[in-house]
N, C-alpha and C positions, 0 to 999 in steps of 0.2 A: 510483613514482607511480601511483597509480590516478584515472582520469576517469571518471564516468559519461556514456553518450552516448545512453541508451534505457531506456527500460522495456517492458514485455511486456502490458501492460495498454491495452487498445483503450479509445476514447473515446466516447461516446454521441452529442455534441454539441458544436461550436467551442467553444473556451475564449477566448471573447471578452473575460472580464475581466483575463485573464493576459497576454493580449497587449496589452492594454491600459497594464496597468502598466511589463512591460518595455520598452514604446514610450517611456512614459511617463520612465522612467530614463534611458533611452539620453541625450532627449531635454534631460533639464535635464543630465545629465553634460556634454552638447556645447553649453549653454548658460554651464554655469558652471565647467566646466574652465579654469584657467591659472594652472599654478605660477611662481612669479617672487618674487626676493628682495624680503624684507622688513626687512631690517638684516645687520650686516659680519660676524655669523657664521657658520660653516658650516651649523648646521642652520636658520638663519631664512629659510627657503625657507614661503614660503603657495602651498597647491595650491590655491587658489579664488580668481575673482573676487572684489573686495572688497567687489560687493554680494551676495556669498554665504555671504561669513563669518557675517552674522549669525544664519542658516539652520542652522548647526551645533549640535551639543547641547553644552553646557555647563553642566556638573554643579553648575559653582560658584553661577552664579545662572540658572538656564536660566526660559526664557520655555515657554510653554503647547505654542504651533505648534511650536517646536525637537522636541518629541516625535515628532512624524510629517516634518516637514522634512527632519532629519536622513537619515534612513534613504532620500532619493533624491538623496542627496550622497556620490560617491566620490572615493577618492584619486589612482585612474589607471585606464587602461583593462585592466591584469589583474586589480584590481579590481570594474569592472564586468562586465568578462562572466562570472568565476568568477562573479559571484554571480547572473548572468543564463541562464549556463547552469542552474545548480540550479536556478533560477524557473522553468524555460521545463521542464524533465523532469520535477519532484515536482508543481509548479504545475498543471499543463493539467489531471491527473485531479482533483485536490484541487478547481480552479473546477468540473473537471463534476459532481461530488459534491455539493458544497454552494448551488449555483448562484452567478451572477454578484453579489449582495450580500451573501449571504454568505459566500464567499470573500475579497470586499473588507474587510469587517467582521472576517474574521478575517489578514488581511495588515495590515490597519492596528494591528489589538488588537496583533499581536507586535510590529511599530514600535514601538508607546509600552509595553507591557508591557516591552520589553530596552531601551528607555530609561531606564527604570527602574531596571532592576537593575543599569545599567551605573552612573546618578546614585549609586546609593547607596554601590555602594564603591569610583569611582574618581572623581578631579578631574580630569582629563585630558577634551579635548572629543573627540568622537568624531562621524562621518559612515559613512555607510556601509546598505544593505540588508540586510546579513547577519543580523541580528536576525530581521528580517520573512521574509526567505529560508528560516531555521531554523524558524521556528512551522509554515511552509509544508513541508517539510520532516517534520516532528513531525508532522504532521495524517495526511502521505501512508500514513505507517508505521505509526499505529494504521485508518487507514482501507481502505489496502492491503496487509495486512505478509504475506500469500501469495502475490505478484506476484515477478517477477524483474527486477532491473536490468542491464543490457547496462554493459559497464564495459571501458575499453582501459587497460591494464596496462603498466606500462612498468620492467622489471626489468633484465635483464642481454639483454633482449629484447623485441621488442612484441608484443604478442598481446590478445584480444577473450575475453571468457566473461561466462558468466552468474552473479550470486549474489543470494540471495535478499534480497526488498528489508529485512526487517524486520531480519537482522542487517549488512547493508549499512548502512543508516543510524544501527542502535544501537551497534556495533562500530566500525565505521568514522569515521562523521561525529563523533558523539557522543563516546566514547571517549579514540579514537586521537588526533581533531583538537583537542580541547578538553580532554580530561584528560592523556594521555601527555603531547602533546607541548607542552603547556603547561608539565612538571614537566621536561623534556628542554632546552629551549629555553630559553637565557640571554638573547636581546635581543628585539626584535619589539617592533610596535604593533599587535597581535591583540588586539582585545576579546572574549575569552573567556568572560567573563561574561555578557554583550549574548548573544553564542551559547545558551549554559546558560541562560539567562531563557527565550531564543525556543523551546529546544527542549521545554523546559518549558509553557510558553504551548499552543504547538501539539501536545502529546500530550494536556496537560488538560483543555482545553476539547472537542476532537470525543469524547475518552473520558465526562465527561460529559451532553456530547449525546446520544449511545448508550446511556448508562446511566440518562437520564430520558426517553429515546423521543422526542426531540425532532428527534433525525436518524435520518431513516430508517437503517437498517443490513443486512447484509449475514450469511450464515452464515461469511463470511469475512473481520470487520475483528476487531480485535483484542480489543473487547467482549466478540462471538463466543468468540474463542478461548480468550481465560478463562475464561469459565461454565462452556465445555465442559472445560479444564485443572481448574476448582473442581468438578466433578462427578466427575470422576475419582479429584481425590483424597479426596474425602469417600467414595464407595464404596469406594478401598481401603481408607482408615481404619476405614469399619464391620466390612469383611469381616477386618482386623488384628484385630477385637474379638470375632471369633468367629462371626460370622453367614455361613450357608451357605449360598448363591442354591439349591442343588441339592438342599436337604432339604425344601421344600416340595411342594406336589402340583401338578400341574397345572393349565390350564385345563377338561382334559379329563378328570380326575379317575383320571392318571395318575402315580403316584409317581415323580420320576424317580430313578434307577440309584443305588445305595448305593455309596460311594467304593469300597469294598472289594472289590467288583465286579469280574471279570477286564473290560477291553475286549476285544470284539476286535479280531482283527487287521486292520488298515489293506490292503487291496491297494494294488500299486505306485503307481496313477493316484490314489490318494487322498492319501498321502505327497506326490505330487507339488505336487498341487493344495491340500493344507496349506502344504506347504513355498513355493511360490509368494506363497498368501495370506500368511503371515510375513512375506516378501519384500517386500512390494509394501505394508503398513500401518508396516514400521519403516524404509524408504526416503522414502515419504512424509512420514512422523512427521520427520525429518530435514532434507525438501525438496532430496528427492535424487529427481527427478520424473523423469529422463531412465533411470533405474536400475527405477522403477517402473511405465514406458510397456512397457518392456520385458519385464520380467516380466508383467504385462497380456496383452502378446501372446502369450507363451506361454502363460496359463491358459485362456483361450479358444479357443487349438489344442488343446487339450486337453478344452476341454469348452466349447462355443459357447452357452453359455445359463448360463453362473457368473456372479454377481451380486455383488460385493464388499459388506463394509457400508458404511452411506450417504455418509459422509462421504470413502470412499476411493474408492466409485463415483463421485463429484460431482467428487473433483480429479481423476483421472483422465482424466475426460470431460473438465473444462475445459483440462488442459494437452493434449491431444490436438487440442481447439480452437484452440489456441493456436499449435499446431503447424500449424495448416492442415491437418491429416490427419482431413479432412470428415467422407467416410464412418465413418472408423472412433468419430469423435465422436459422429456422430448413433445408433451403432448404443450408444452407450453411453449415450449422455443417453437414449434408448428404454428402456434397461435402468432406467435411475434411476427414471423415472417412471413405469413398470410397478410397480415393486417397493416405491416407495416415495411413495404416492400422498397420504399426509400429510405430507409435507416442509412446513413454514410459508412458505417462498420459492418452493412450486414453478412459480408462474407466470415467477420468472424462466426457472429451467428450461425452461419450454413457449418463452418468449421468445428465447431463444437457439436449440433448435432448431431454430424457425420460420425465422429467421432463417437457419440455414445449409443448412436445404432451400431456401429461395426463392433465394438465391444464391450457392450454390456447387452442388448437389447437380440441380436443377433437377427439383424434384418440387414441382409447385405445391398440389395434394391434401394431401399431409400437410401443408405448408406454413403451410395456411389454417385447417389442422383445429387447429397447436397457437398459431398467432398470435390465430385467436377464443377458444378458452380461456384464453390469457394474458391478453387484452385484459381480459376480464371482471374478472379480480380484479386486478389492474398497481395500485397508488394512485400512481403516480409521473407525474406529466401528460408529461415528456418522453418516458417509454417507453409508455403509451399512444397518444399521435401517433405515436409510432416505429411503435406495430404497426397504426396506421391508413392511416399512408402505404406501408406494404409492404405489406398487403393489397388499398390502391389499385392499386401498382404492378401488382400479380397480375392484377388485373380481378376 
């Protein structure tokens, strides 16, 4: 058994519309819970008040409202908090993402989108959040899918770790829950389809909001990581086709070195600090970040001013943040944006550092110097006010 109990991913701002909803659920569950027989057979047991039945989605001839009704109609109470615990972990980031209506807009769209797909190939009536849960779910994964989930394990023994959220939710939830053991599993009343809809729902619609610049994005949602995966492989493809980055000349109208070329030879500390950098991009590449903090620290015992490329400087620094290991965060986000002062996001960069000088580090000088420069360029109104009320705080 695996539970999620956390994520790694800090919040900007209250998720008021999340808690809204799962108040919201609680709420009509403890209004309209009560199983109690409804004819002499064994399974003619109704789990709802009878003026709740008609709330239910019914495939056969369903009404408008059944579409979104349903989905804050549960069976029992392991029902509702599984499905409130996922709301309440993938949820909180996904409302501070998209804000408070659109968040709503897209928990309601997965309601009736997995009502849908459930009408169309099953007659059986169905209640349940799980639909709307899943979309939410779906969103978190293309909008955070380099974050980690905190997860308690329950094998031959209990125990706590971390795994990364993007194959946590597509391996896991996706997969395991809805495809394996759907083919594994001979009885149940799992709408598995309703699932597969939502999680559907909720990948395609933030993926193209991202992909029409309609939601702001991140060098880190899944958008991101495809371009940068399709630029990859369209450079290998050219370079399979024979094209040579190293036969052209330079900027400085310097030929570089013909393959054929003896190198020379590497001294020890060079080797090293190759060998490191290896280390430290196919760790990463894998979201093996704990394997990669580590080697980090060893290349800058070794040389205090190495600079990774951008992308590996940036996770570094942020899982270092993440860690709470201030200093050595800020000494690397410094490194980022020295070296890499066209970054298209770099004001969040400035935004974060600000940040962990003004309170943890207690250097209000830099502090102010990289929260005014973020300010300036920030288009996001809540991290704007964020860097207005911490430069208040400052004086």
């Amino acid at each position: 058994m695996i539970i999620p109990i956390g994520t790694d991913n800090p919040l900007r701002r209250t998720p008021l519309m999340n808690y809204a909803l799962i108040f919201l659920n609680i709420t009509i569950f403890l209004l309209t819970h009560d199983p109690h027989r409804v004819g002499p057979g064994p399974y003619d047991i109704e789990i709802l008040r009878d003026q709740a039945v008609p709330f239910k989605l019914d495939p056969v001839s369903p009404h408008l409202y059944q579409f979104i009704s349903y989905a804050f109609l549960h069976a029992d109470w392991m029902h509702l908090l599984g499905n409130m615990l996922f709301l309440y972990i993938f949820g909180n980031n996904v409302n501070d993402k998209l804000g408070h209506l659109g968040y709503l807009l897209l928990y309601l769209g997965g309601a009736v989108s997995s009502g849908l797909g459930h009408a169309l190939l099953h007659s059986v009536s169905v209640i349940g959040a799980s639909g709307a849960v899943a979309t939410v779910t779906g969103a978190y994964m293309v909008l955070f899918p380099k974050t980690y989930v905190r997860i308690i394990y329950i094998i031959f023994f209990i125990g706590t770790t971390e795994l990364p959220a993007f194959y946590f939710i597509l391996l896991k939830l996706v997969v395991w829950d809805n495809v394996i053991q759907r083919m594994i599993q001979t009885v149940g009343n799992i709408a598995y389809d309703a699932h597969l809809v939502g999680y559907a729902f909720g990948i395609g619609v933030p993926m193209g909001l991202l992909a029409l610049k309609l939601l702001p994005h991140s060098h880190f949602d899944l958008w991101a990581v495809a371009q940068r995966w399709h630029r990859r492989e369209k450079y290998r493809r050219v370079v399979e086709k024979g094209y040579d980055p190293f036969s052209v000349t330079g900027a400085g109208g310097v030929k570089a070195p013909s393959r054929d070329a003896k190198p020379e030879p590497l001294s020890p500390r060079q080797e090293k600090i190759l060998e490191l950098r290896a280390k430290i991009s196919q760790t990463v590449g894998v979201s093996d970040m704990t394997a990669a903090v580590d080697a980090y620290f060893q290349l800058i015992e070794i040389d205090p001013d190495h600079v990774l490329p951008q992308q590996n400087q940036l996770d570094i620094a942020n899982k270092l943040a993440h860690l709470n290991r201030h200093p050595e965060a800020a000494r690397a986000y410094e490194a980022f944006i020295k070296n890499y002062p066209r970054y298209p996001f770099l004001e969040q960069v400035q935004l974060m550092l600000g940040l962990i000088y003004s309170r943890y580090l207690d250097q209000k000088d830099r502090a102010r110097t990289h929260l005014r420069a973020a300010q300036e360029k920030i288009s996001n109104p809540a991290q704007r006010q964020m860097c207005r009320d911490e430069l208040d705080r400052l004086g």
